[in-house]
ZADO-1210 file (C-alpha; in nm, 4 decimals, padded with zeros to 6 digits):
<atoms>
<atom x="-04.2736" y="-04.9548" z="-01.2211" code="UNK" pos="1"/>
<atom x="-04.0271" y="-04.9575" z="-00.9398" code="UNK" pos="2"/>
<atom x="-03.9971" y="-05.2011" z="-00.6637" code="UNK" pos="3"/>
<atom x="-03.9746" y="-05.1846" z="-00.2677" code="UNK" pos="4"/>
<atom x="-04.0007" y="-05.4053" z="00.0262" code="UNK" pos="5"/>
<atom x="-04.3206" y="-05.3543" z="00.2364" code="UNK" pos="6"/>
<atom x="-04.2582" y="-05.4029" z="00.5922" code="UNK" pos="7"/>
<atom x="-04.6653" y="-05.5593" z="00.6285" code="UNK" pos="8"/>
<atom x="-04.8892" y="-05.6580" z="00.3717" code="UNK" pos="9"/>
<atom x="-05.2145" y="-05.6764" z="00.5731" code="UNK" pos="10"/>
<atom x="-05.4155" y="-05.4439" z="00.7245" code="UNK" pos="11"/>
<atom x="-05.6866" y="-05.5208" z="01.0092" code="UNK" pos="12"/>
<atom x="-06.0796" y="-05.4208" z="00.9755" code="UNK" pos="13"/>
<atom x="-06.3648" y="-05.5826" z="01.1169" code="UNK" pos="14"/>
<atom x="-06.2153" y="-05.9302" z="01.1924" code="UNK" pos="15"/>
<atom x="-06.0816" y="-05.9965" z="00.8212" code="UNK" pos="16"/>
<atom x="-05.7690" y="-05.8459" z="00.6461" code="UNK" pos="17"/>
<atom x="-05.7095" y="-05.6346" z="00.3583" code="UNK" pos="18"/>
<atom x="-05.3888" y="-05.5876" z="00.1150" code="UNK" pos="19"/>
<atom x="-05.2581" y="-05.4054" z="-00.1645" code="UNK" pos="20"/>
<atom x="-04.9832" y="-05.5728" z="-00.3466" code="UNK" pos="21"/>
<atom x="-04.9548" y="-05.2871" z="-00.6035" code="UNK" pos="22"/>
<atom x="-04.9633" y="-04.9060" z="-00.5590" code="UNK" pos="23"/>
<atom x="-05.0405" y="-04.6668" z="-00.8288" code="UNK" pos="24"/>
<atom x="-05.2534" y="-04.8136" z="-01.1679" code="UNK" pos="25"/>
<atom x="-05.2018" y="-04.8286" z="-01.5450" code="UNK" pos="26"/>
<atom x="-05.5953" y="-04.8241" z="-01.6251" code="UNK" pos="27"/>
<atom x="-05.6583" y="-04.4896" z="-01.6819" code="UNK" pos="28"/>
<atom x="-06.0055" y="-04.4660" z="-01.5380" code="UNK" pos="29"/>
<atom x="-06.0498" y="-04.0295" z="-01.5836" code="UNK" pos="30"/>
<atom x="-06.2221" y="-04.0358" z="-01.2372" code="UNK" pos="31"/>
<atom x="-06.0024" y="-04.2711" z="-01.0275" code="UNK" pos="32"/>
<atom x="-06.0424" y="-04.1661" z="-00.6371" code="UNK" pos="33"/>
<atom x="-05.7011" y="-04.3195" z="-00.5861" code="UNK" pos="34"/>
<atom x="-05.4927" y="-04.0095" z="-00.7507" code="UNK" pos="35"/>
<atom x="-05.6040" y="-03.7731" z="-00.4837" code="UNK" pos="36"/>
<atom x="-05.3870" y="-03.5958" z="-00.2889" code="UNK" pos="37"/>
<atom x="-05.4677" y="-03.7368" z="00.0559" code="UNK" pos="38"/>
<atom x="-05.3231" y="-04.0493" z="-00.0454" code="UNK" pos="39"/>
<atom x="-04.9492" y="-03.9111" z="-00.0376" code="UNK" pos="40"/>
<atom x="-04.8160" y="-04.0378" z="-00.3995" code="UNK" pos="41"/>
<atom x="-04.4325" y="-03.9442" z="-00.3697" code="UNK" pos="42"/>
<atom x="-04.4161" y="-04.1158" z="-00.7315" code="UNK" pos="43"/>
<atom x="-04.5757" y="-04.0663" z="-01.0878" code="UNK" pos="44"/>
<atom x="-04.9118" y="-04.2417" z="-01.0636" code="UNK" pos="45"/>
<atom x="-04.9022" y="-04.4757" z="-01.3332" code="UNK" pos="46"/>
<atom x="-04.5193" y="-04.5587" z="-01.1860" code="UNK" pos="47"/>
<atom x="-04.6345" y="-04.8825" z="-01.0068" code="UNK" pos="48"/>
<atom x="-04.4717" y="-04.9445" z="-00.6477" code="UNK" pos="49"/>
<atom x="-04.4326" y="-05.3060" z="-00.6240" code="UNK" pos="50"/>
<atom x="-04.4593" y="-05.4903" z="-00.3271" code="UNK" pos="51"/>
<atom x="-04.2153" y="-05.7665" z="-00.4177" code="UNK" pos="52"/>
<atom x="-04.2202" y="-05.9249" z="-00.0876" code="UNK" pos="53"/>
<atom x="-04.5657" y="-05.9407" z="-00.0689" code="UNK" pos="54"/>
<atom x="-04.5860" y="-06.3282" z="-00.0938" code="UNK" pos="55"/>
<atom x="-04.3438" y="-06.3663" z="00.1768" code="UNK" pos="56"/>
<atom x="-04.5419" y="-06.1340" z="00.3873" code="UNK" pos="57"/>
<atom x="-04.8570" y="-06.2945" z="00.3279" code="UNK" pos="58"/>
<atom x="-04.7508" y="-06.6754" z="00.4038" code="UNK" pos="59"/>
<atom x="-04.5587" y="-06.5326" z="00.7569" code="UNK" pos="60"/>
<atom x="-04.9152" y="-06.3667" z="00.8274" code="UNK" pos="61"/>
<atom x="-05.1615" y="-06.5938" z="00.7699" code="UNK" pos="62"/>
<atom x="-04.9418" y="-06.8647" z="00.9443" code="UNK" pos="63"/>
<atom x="-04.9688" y="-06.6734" z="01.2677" code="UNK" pos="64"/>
<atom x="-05.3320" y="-06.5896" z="01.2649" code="UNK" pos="65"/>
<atom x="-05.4854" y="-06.8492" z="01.4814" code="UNK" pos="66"/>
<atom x="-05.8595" y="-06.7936" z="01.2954" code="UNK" pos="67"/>
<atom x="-05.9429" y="-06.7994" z="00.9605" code="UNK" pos="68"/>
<atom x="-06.0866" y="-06.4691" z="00.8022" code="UNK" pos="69"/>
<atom x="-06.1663" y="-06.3164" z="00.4499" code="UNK" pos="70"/>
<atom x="-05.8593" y="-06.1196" z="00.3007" code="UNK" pos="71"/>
<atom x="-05.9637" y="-05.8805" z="00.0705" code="UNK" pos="72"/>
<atom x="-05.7891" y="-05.6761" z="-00.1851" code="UNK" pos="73"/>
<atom x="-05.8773" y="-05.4441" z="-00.4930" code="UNK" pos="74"/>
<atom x="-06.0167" y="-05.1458" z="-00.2662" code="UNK" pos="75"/>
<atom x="-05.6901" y="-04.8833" z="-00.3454" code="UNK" pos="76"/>
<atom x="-05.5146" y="-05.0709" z="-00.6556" code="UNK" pos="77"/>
<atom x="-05.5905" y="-05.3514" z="-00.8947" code="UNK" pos="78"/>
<atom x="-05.4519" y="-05.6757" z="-00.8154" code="UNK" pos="79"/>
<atom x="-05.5395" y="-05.7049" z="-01.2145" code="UNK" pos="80"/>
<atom x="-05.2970" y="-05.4355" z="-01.4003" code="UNK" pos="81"/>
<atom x="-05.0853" y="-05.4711" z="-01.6598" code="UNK" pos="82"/>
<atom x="-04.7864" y="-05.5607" z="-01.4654" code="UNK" pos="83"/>
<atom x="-04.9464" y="-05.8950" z="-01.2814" code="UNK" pos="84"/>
<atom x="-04.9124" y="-06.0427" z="-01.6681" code="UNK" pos="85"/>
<atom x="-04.4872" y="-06.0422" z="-01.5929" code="UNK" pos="86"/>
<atom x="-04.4838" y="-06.0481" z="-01.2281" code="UNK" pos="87"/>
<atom x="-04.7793" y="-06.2754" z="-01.0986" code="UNK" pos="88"/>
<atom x="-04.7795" y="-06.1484" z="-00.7511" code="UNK" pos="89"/>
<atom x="-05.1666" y="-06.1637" z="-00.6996" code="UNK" pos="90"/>
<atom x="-05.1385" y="-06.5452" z="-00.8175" code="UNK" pos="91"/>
<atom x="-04.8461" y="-06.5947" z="-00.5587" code="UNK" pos="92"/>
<atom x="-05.0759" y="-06.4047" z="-00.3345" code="UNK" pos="93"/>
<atom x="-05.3953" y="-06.6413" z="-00.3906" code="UNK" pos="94"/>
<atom x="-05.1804" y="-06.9435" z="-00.3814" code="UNK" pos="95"/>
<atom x="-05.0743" y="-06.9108" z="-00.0205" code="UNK" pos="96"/>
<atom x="-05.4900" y="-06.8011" z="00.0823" code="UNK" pos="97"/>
<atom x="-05.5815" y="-07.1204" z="-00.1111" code="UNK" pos="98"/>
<atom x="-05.2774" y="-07.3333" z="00.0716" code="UNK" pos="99"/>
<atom x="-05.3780" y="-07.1373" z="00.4224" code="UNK" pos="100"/>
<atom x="-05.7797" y="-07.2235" z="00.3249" code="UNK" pos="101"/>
<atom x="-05.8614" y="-06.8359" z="00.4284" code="UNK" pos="102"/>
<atom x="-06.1727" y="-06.7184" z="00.2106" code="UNK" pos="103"/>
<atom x="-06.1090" y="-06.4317" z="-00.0376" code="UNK" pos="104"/>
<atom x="-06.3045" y="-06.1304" z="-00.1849" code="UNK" pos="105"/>
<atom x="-06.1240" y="-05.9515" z="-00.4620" code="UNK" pos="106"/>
<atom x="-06.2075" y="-05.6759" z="-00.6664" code="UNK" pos="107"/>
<atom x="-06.0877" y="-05.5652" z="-01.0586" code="UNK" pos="108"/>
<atom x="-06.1845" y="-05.4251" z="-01.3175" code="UNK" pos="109"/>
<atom x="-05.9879" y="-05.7075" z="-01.5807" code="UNK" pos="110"/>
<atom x="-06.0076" y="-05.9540" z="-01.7576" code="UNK" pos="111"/>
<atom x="-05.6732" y="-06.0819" z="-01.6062" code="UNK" pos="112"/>
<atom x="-05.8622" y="-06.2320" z="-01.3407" code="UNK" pos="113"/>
<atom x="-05.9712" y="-06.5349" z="-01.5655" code="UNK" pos="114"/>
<atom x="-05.6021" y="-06.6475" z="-01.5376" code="UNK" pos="115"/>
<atom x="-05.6395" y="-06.7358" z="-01.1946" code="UNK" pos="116"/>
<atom x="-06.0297" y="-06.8735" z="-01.1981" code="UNK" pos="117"/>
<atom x="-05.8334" y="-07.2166" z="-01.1002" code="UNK" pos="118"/>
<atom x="-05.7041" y="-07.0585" z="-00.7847" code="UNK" pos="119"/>
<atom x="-06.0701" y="-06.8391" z="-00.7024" code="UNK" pos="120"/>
<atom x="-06.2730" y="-07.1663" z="-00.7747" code="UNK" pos="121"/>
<atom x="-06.0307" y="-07.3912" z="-00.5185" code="UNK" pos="122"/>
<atom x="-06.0585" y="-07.1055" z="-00.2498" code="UNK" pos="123"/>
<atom x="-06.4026" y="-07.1034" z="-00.2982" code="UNK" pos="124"/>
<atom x="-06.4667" y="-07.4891" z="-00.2235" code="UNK" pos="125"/>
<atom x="-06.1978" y="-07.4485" z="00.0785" code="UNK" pos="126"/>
<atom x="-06.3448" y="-07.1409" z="00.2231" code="UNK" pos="127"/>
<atom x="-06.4794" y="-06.8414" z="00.0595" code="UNK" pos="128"/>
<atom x="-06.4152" y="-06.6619" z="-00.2639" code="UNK" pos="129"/>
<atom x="-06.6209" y="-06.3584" z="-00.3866" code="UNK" pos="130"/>
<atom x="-06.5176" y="-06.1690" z="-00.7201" code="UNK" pos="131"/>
<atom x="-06.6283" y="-05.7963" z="-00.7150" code="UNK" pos="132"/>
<atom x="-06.6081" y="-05.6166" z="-01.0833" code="UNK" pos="133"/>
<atom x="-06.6673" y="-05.2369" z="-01.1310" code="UNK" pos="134"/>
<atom x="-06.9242" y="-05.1295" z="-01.4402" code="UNK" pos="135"/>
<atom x="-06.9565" y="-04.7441" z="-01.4827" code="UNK" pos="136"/>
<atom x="-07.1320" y="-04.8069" z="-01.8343" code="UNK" pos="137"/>
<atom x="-07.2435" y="-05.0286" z="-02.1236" code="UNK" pos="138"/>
<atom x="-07.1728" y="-04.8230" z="-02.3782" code="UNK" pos="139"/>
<atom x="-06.8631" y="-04.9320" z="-02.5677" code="UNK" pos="140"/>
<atom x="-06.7063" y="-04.6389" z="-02.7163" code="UNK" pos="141"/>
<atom x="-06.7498" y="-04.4359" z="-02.3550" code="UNK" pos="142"/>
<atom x="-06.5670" y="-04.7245" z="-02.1537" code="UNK" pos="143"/>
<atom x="-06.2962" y="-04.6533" z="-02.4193" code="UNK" pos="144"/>
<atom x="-06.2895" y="-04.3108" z="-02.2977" code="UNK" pos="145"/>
<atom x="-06.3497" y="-04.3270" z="-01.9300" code="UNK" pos="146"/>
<atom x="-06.1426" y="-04.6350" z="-01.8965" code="UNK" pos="147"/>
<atom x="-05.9209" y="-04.6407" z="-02.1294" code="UNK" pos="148"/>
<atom x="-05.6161" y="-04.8983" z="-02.0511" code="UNK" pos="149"/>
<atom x="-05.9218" y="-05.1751" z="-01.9245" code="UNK" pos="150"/>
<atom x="-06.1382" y="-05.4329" z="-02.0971" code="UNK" pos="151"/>
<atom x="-06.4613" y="-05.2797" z="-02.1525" code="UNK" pos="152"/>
<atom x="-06.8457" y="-05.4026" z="-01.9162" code="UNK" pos="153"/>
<atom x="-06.9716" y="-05.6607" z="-02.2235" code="UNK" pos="154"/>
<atom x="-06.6437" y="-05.8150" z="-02.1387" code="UNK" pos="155"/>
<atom x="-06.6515" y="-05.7637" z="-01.7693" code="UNK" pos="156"/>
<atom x="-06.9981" y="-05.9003" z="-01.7538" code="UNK" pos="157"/>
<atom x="-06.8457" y="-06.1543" z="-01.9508" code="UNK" pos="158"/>
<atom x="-06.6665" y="-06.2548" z="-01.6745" code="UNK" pos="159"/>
<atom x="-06.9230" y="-06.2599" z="-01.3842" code="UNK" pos="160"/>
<atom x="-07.0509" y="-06.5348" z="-01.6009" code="UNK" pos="161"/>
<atom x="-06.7725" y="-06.7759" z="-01.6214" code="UNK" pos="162"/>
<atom x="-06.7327" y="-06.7155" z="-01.2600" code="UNK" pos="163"/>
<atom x="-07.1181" y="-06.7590" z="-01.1739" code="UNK" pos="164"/>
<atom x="-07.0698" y="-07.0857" z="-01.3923" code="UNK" pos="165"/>
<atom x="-06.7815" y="-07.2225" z="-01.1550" code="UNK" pos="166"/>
<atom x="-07.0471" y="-07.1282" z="-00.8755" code="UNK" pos="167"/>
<atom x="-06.8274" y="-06.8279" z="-00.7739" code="UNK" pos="168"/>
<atom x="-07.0349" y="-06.5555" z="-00.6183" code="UNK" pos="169"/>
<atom x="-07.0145" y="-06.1927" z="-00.7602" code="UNK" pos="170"/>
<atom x="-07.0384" y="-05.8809" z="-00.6259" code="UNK" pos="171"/>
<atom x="-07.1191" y="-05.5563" z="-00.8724" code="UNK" pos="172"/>
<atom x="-06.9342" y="-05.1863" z="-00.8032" code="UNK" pos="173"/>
<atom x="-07.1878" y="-04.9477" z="-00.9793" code="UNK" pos="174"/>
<atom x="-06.9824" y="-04.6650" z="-00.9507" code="UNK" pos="175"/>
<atom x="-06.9094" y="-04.3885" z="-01.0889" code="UNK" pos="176"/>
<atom x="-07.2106" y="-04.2430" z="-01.2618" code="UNK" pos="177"/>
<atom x="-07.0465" y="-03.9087" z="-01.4439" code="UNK" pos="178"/>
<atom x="-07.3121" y="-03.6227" z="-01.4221" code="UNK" pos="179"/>
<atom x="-07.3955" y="-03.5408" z="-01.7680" code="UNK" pos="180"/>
<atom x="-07.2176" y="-03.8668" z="-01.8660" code="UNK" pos="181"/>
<atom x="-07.2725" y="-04.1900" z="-01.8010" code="UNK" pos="182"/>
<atom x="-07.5871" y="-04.0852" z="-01.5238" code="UNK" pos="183"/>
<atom x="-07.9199" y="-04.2064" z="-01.7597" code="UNK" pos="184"/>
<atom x="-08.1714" y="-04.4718" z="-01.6934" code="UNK" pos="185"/>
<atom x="-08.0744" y="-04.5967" z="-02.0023" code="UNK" pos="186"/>
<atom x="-07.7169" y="-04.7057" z="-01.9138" code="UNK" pos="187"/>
<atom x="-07.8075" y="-04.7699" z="-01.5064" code="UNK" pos="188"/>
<atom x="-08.0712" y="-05.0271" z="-01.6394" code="UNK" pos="189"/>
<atom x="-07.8793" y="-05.1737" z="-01.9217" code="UNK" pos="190"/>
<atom x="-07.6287" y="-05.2879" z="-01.6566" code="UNK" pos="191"/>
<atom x="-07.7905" y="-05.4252" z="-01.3831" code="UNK" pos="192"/>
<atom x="-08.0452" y="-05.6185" z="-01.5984" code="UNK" pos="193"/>
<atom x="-07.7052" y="-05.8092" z="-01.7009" code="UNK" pos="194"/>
<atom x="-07.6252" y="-05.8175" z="-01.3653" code="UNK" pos="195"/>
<atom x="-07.9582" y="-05.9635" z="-01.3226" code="UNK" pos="196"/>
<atom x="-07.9016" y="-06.2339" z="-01.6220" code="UNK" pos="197"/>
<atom x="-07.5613" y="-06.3548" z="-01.4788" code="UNK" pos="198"/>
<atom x="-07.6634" y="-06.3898" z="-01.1536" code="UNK" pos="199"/>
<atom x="-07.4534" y="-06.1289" z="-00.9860" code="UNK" pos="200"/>
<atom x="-07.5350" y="-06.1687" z="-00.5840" code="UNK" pos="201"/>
<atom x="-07.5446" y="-05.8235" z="-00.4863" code="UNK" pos="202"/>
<atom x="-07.4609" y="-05.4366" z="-00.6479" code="UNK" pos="203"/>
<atom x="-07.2909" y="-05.1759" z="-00.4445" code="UNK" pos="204"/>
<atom x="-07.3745" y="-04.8270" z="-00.4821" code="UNK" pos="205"/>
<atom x="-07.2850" y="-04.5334" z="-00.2726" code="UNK" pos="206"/>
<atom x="-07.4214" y="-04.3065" z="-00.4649" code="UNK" pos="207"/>
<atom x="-07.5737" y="-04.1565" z="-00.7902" code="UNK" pos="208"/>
<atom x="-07.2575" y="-03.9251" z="-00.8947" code="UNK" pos="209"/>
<atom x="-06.8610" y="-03.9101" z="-00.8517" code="UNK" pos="210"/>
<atom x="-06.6896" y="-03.7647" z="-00.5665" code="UNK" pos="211"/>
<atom x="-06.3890" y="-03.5374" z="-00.6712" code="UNK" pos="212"/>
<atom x="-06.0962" y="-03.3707" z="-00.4368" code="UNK" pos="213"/>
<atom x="-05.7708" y="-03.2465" z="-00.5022" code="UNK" pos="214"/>
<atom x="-05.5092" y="-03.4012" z="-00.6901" code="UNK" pos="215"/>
<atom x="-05.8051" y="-03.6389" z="-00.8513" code="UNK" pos="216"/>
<atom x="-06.0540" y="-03.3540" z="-00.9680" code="UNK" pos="217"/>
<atom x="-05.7715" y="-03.1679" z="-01.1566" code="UNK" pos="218"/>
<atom x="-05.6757" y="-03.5441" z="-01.3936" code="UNK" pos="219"/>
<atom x="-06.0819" y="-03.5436" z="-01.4288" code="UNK" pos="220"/>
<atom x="-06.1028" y="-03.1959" z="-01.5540" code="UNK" pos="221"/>
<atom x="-05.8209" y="-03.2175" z="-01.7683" code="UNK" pos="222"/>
<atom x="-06.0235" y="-03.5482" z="-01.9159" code="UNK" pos="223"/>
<atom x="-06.3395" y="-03.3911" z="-01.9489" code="UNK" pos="224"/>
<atom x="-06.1142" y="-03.0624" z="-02.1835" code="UNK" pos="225"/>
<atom x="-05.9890" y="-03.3599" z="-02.4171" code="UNK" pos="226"/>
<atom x="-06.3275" y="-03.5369" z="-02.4674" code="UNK" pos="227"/>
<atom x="-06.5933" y="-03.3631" z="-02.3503" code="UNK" pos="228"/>
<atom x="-06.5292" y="-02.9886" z="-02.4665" code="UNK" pos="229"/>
<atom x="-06.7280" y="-02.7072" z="-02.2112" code="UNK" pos="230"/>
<atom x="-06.8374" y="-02.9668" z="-01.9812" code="UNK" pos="231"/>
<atom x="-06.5559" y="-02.8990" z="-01.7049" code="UNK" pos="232"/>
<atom x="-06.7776" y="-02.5307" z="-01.7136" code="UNK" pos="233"/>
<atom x="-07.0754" y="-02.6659" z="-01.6798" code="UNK" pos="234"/>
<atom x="-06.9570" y="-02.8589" z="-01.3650" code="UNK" pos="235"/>
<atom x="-06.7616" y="-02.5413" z="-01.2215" code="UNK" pos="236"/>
<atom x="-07.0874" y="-02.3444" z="-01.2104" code="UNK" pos="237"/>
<atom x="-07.3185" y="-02.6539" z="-01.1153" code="UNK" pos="238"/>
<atom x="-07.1038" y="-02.8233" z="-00.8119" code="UNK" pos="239"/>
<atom x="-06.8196" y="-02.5633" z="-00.7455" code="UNK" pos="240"/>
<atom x="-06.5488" y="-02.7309" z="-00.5534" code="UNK" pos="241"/>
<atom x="-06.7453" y="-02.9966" z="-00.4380" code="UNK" pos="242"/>
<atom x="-06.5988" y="-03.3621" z="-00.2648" code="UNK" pos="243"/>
<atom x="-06.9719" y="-03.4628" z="-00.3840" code="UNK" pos="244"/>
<atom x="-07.0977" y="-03.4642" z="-00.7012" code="UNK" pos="245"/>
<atom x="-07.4667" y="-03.6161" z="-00.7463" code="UNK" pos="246"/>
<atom x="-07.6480" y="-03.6852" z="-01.0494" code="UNK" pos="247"/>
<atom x="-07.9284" y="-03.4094" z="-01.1289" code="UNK" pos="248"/>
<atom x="-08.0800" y="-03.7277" z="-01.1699" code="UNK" pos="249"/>
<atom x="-08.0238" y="-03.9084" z="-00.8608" code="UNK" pos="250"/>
<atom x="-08.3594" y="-03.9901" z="-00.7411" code="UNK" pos="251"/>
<atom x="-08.4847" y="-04.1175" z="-01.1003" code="UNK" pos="252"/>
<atom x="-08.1665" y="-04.3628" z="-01.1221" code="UNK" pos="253"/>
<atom x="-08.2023" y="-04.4768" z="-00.7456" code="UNK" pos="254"/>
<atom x="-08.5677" y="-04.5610" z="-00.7844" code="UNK" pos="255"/>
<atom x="-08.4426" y="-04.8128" z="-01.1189" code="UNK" pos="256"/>
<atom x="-08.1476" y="-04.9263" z="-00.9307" code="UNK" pos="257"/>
<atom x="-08.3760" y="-05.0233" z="-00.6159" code="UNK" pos="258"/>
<atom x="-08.6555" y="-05.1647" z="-00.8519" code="UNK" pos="259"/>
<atom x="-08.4460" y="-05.3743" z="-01.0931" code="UNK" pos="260"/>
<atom x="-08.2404" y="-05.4805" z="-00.7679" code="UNK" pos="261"/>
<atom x="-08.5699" y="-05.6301" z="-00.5671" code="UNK" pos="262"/>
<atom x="-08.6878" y="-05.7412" z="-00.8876" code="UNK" pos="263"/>
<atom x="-08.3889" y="-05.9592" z="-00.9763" code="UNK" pos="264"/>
<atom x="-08.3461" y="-06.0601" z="-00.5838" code="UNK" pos="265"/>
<atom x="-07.9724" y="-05.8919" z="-00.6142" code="UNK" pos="266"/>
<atom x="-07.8324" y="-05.7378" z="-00.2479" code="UNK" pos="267"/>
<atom x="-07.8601" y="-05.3995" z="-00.2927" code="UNK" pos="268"/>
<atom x="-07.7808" y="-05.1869" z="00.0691" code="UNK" pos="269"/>
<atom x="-07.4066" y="-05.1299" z="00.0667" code="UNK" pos="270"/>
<atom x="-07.4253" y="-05.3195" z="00.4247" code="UNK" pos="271"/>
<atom x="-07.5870" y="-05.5918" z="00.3112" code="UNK" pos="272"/>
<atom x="-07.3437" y="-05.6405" z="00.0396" code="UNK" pos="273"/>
<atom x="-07.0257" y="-05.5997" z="00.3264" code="UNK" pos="274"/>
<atom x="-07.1825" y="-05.8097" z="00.5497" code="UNK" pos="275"/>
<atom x="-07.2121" y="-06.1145" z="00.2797" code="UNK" pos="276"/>
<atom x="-06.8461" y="-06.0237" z="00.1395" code="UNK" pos="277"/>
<atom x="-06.7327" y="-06.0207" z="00.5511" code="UNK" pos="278"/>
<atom x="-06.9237" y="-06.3305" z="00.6230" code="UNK" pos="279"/>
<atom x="-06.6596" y="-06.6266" z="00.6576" code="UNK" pos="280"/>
<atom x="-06.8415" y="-06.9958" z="00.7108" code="UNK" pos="281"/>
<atom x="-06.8513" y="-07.0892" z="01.0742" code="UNK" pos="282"/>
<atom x="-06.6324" y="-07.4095" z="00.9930" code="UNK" pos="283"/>
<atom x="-06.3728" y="-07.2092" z="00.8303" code="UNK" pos="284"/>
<atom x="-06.3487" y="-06.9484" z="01.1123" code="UNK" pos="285"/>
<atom x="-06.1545" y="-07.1722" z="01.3660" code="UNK" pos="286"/>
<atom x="-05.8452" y="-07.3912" z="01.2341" code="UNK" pos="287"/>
<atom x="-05.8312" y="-07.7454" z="01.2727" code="UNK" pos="288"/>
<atom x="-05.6724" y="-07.8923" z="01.5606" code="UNK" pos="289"/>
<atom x="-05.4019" y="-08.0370" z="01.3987" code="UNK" pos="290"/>
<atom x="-05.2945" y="-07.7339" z="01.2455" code="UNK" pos="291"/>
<atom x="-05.2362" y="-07.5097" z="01.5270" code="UNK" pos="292"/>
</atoms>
């Protein structure tokens, strides 16, 4: 990992905030979006940038914001890799949200985040605090493969449930689903029936597939050669050069993902979903008084 000093650490949409205090990521995930070329990488990768500032930057911003909003973080890099363990920058991070009493919604894919369920709880009975998780599958031995540097689902879902039991609502990231993969009923059920069972509050899914590019495609291809041997053919001559890549499946899985989602009362319109994660309390939204 190197380090550098960010000139801003937020970033304005919709009325709330979003940061990454990492760039780059250690997991491993064979399909990650985030290596694509679009995104300008001028280092390796798994080569974290830092943002050692970021505290610093943080405190001076939410000082000057005259309303209280949700910050989010997660969407480009893990707030959870392996590097948080020495640093502790997210924990810095969700110190100064909790002292500030802005609401959070933070997304991983770790187990890490169970180090900080002191911080996510007190946010949450200040202002706001929603925990997103990714699941791709439930099969052990595939997460191994597909993710390899992250704690598997079983674990994952393990933690929805600790946070559910601090009353800590959870959103769900279904996504990928790997044609040929990871894309059965089998595996889409599996997951959100524990979703279900843990009482996630709402699943977000784009779509029934993976979307590939450059710079992210070629790492995937490369992934599917090592453990998946012809595949990376059988994709060539099915999707070409695709940004899109749906399921042959897709309308089988969407009809159990909207059935199982109605069925267990789960938010299940991507919208929906934002609009809940968005949705500050009205009492939060102005600061007191006294602290203007």
């Amino acid at each position: 990992m190197h380090f550098v000093d960010a000139k801003g650490i937020l970033t304005a949409h919709n009325g709330n905030a979003g940061m990454n205090i990492y760039r780059g990521c250690t997991h491993g995930c064979i399909y990650c979006d985030s290596r694509s070329k679009c995104y300008q990488f001028t280092h390796p990768f798994e080569d974290i940038e830092v943002k050692q500032n970021a505290p610093q930057l943080l405190e001076a911003a939410l000082k000057s914001k005259r309303k209280k909003c949700m910050i989010g973080t997660g969407a480009m890099s893990d707030p959870y890799m392996h590097c948080e363990e020495q640093l502790g920058l997210t924990r810095k991070c969700l110190e100064i949200i909790s002292r500030y009493e802005f609401g959070l919604a933070i997304q991983t894919k770790s187990d890490r985040i169970l180090r900080d369920i002191d911080l996510l709880d007190e946010i949450n009975k200040k202002a706001k605090c929603v925990v997103e998780m990714t699941l791709t599958t439930y099969d052990d031995e595939l997460c191994s493969i597909i993710e390899p540097n992250v704690c598997n689902t079983k674990r994952r879902i393990e933690v929805l449930e600790k946070m559910q039991e601090r009353g800590i609502p959870t959103v769900v990231w279904l996504t990928p689903l790997l044609p040929f993969i990871n894309d059965t009923v089998e595996n889409v059920s599996a997951i959100l029936n524990e979703c279900v069972r843990v009482g996630v509050k709402g699943v977000i899914c784009f779509g029934m597939g993976v979307t590939l590019r450059e710079g992210d495609r070629e790492y995937y291809y490369e992934a599917l050669d090592k453990h998946f041997p012809g595949l990376k053919d059988k994709y060539i001559r099915t999707y070409g050069n695709s940004y899109d890549v749906a399921s042959p499946r897709s309308k089988e899985l969407w009809a159990v993902f909207n059935r199982i989602c109605k069925e267990g009362g789960m938010l299940h319109r991507p919208d929906e979903c934002f609009e809940y994660m968005n949705d500050l309390p009205e009492k939060y939204q102005q600061m007191n008084l006294f602290n203007l």
